[in-house]
C-alpha positions as CSV (number, residue, x, y, z in Angstrom):
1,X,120.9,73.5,88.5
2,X,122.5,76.0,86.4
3,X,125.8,78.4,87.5
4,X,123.2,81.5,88.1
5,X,121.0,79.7,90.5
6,X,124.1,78.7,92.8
7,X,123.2,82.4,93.8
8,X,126.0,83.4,96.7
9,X,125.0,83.9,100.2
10,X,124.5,87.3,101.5
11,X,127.1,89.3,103.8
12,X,126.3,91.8,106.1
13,X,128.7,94.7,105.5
14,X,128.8,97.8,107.9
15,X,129.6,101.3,105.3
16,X,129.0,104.8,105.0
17,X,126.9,104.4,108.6
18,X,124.2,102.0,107.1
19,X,125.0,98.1,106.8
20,X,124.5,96.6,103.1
21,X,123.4,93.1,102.3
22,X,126.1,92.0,100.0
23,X,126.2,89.2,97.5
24,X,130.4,88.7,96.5
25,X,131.6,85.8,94.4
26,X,136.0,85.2,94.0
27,X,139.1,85.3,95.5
28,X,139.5,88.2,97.3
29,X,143.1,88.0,97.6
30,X,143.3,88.3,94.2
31,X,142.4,91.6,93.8
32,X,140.4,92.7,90.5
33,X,137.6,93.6,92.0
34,X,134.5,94.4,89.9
35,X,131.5,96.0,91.9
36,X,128.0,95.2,90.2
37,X,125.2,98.3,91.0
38,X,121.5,97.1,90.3
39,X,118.8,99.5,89.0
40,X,115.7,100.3,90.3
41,X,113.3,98.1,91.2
42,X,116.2,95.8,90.9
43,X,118.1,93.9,93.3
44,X,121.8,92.5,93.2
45,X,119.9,89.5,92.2
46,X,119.7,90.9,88.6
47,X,123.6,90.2,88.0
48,X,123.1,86.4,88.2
49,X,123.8,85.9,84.9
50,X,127.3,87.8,84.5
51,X,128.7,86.7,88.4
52,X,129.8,83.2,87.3
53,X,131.8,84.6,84.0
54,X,133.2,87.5,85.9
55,X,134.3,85.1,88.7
56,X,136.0,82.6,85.7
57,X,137.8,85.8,84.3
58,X,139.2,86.4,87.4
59,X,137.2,89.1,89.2
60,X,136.4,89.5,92.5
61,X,132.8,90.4,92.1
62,X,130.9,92.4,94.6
63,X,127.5,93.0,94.3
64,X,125.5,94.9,96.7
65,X,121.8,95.3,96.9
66,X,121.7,99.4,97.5
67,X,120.6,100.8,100.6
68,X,116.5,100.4,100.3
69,X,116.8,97.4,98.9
70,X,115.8,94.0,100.4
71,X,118.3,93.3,103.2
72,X,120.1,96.7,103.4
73,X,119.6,99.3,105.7
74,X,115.9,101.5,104.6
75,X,116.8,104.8,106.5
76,X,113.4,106.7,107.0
77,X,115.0,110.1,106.1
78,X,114.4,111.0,101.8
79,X,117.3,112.7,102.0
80,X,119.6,109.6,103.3
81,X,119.2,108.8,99.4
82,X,121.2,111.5,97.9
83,X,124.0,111.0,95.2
84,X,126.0,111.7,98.2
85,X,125.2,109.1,100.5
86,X,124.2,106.6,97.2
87,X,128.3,106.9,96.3
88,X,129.5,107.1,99.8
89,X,128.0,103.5,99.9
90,X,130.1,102.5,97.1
91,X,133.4,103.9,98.5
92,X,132.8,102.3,102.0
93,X,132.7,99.1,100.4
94,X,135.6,100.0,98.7
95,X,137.0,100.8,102.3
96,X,135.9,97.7,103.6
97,X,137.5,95.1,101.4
98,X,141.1,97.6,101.1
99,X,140.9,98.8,97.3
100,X,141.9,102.0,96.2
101,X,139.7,101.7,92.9
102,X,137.5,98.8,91.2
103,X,135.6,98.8,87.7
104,X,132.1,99.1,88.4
105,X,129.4,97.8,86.8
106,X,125.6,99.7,86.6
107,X,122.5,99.6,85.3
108,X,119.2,101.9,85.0
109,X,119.5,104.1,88.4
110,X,122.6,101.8,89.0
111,X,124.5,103.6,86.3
112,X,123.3,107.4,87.2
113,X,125.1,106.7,90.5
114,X,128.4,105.3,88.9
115,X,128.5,108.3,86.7
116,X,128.1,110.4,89.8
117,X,130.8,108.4,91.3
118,X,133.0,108.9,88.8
119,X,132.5,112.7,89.1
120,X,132.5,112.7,93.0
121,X,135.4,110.3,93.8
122,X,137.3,109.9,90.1
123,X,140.2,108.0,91.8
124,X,138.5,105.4,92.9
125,X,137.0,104.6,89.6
126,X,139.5,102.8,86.9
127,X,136.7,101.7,84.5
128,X,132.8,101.8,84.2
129,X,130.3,99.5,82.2
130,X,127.0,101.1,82.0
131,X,123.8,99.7,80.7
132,X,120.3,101.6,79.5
133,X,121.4,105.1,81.6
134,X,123.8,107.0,79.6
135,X,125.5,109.9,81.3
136,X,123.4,112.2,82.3
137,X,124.0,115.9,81.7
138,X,123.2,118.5,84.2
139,X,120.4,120.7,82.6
140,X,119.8,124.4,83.5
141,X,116.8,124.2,86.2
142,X,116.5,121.1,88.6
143,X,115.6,117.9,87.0
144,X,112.4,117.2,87.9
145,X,111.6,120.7,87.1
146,X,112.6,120.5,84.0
147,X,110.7,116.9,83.7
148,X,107.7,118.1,84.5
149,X,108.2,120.6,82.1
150,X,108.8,118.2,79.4
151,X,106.4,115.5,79.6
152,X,104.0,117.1,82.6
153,X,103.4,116.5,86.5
154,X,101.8,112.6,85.7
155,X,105.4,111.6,84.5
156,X,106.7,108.9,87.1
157,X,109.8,110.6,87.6
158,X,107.6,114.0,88.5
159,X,104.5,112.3,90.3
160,X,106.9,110.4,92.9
161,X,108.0,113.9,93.8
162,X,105.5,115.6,94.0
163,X,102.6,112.9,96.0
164,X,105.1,111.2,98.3
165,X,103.7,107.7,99.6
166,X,100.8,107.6,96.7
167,X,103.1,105.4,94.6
168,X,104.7,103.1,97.0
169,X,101.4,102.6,98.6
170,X,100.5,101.2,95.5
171,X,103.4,99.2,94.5
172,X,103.7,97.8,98.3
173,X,99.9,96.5,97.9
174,X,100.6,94.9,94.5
175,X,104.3,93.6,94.4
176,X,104.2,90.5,92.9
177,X,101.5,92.3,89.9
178,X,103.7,95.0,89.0
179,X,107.1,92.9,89.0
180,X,105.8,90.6,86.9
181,X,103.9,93.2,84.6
182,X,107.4,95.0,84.4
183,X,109.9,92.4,83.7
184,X,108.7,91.5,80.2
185,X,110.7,91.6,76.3
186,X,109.4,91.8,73.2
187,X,107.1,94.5,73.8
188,X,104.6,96.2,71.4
189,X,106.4,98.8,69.0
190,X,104.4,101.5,70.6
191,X,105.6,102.1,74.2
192,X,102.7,102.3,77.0
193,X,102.5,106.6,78.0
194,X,105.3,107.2,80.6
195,X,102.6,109.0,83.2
196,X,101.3,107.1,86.0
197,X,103.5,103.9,84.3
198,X,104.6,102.2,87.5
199,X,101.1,102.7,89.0
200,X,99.1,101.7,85.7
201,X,101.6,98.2,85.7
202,X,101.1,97.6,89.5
203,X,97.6,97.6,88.9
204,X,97.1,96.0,85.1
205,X,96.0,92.3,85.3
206,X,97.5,91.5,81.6
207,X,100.6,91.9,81.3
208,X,102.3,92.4,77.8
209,X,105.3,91.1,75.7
210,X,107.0,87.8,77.4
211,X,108.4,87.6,80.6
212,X,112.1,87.4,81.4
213,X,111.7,85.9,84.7
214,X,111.4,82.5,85.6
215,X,108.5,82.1,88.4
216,X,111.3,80.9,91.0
217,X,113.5,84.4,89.6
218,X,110.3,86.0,90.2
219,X,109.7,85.0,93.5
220,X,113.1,86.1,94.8
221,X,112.6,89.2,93.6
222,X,109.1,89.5,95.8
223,X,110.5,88.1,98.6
224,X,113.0,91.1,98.3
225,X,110.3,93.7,97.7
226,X,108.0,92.4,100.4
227,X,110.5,92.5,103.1
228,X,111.7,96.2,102.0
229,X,109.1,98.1,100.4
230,X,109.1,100.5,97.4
231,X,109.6,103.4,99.4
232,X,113.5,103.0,99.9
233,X,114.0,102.8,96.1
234,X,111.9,105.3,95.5
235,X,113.2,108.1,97.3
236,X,116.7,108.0,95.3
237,X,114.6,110.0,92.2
238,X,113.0,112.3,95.5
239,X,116.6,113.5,95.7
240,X,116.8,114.4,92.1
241,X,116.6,117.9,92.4
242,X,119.1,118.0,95.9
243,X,121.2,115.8,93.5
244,X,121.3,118.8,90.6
245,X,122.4,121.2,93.7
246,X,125.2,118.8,94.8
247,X,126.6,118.9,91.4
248,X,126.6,122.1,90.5
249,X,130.2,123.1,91.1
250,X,131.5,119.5,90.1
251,X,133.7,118.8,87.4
252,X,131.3,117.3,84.8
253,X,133.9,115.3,82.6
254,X,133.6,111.5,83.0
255,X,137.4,110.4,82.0
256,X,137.3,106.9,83.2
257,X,136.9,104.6,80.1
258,X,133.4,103.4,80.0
259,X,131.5,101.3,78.0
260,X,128.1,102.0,77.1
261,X,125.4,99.1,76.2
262,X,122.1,100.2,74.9
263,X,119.2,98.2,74.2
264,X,118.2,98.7,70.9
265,X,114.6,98.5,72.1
266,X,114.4,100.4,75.4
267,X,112.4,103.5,75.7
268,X,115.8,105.6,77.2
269,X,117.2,106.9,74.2
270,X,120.9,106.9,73.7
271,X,122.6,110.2,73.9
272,X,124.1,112.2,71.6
273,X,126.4,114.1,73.5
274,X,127.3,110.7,75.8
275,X,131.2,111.6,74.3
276,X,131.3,115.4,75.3
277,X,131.1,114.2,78.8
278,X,132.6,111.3,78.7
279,X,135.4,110.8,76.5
280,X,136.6,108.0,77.2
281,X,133.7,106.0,75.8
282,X,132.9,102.9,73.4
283,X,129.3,102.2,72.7
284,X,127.3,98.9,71.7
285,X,124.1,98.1,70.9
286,X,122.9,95.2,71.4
287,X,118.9,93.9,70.3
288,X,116.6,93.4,73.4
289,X,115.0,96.0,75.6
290,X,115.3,97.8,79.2
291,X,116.3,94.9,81.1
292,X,119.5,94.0,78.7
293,X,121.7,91.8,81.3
294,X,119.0,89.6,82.4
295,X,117.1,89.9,78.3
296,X,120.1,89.2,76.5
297,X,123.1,87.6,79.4
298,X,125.2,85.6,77.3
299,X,125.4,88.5,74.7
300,X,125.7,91.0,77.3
301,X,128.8,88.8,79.5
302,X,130.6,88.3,76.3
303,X,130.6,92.6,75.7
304,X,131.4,93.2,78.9
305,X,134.3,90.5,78.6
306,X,135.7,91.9,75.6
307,X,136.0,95.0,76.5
308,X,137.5,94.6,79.7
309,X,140.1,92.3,78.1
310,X,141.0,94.7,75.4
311,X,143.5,96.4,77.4
């Protein structure tokens, strides 16, 4: 059995008014604590890789899965999603173990909310690793307007907006399908259209490139689908828009330092303006695709290593 399979056992931990299913590896006592913030449709189960090393280097790692995510509360309200109430969830945890700050770790929709985070409560952030999601800069209409104005109302993004329930009706029917048709490397040069995406992969019987899941890694992730539904998940980009409003009169300068790790072959391109916002930042790249921590783990636990070290 290898380190990442020796998976910890869940915690039930009461914050922010929901309770989150917590996965937390280390001495607590020690301090150094290092919270790990999945993406979406992730779980905390996608940090397997990094936990051990983290743990070896000292950390006191704490990773959550997100409220609408397998064991965590699923409020039925869309708006119980918000950056607010995504971050509150972060700094009760914070509350709950007695740290003033941590370094946290995020990836995909997992990074937008520690960039948030770091704008919303910038004192109880001392550093930030971010993977695929660079910062994200506040543009001048609401988001999704401005998405649908970019690449039309059958973008993902846009279409989960604006048909509530079509898309998680879809995904919930065909969980196990559209995991494993989404967790894949090596992908053709030309990316599939962005539109109906998540639907089209729910619903595709061959999958392309290779898979980066085991059938046993695969199954957990199911198992954590089937018992929560999409719809949780889901709602965090239905707050998009409410998010834009709740940062309008924010400070927008990220000046934690931060670490930025691309995937040479995912279809987010990097920014260009990542260090106007965020001055503070290094930036890597390393060869592999969306899924960088579970694509490429050694590689990506040795950058995040480093540069922790490097003070």
């Amino acid at each position: 059995m290898t380190d990442y399979q020796k998976f910890p056992e869940p915690k039930m931990i009461s914050a922010n008014g929901v309770t989150l299913e917590v996965f937390e590896a280390g001495a607590e006592n020690a301090g150094n604590p290092i919270v790990l913030c999945h993406g979406w449709p992730e779980i905390a189960y996608s940090w397997r890789h990094q936990i051990p090393a983290l743990v070896a280097a000292g950390y006191h790692v704490i990773a959550p899965n997100q409220r609408g995510f397998g064991g965590s509360s699923c409020p039925n309200e869309v708006t119980a999603y918000d950056i607010t109430c995504l971050t509150g969830d972060l700094i009760g945890l914070l509350d709950h173990y007695g740290y003033q700050d941590a370094v946290f770790v995020g990836h995909d929709w997992g990074a937008n909310i520690i960039w948030s985070l770091a704008l919303l409560h910038p004192t109880r952030v001392k550093k930030i690793i971010n993977l695929a999601l660079p910062y994200q800069a506040r543009t001048e209409v609401p988001w999704i307007t401005f998405m649908e104005a970019v690449f039309g109302p059958d973008h993902y993004f846009v279409h989960f907006n604006r048909h509530p329930g079509v898309a998680d009706a879809v995904l919930d029917a065909h969980s196990a399908q559209f995991l494993n048709n989404l967790f894949r490397k090596d992908l053709p040069p030309a990316p599939p259209p962005a539109g109906m995406m998540m639907i089209n992969l729910a619903k595709a019987d061959a999958a392309l490139g290779q898979p980066i899941l085991t059938n046993a890694e695969l199954a957990v992730y199911v198992a954590a689908f089937e018992a929560s539904g999409f719809t949780g998940g889901i709602n965090w980009y239905r707050n998009l828009d409410r998010n834009w409003n709740i940062l309008a009169d924010v400070d927008p300068i990220v000046r934690a330092p931060a670490l930025m790790i691309y995937g040479t072959q995912d279809m987010i391109p990097p920014s260009d303006t990542l260090t106007d916002f965020v001055p503070n930042a290094e930036v890597i790249h390393l060869p592999c695709g969306h899924w960088i921590q579970q694509e490429l783990p050694a590689e990506t636990t040795q950058a995040m290593l480093r540069w922790l070290a490097a003070d």
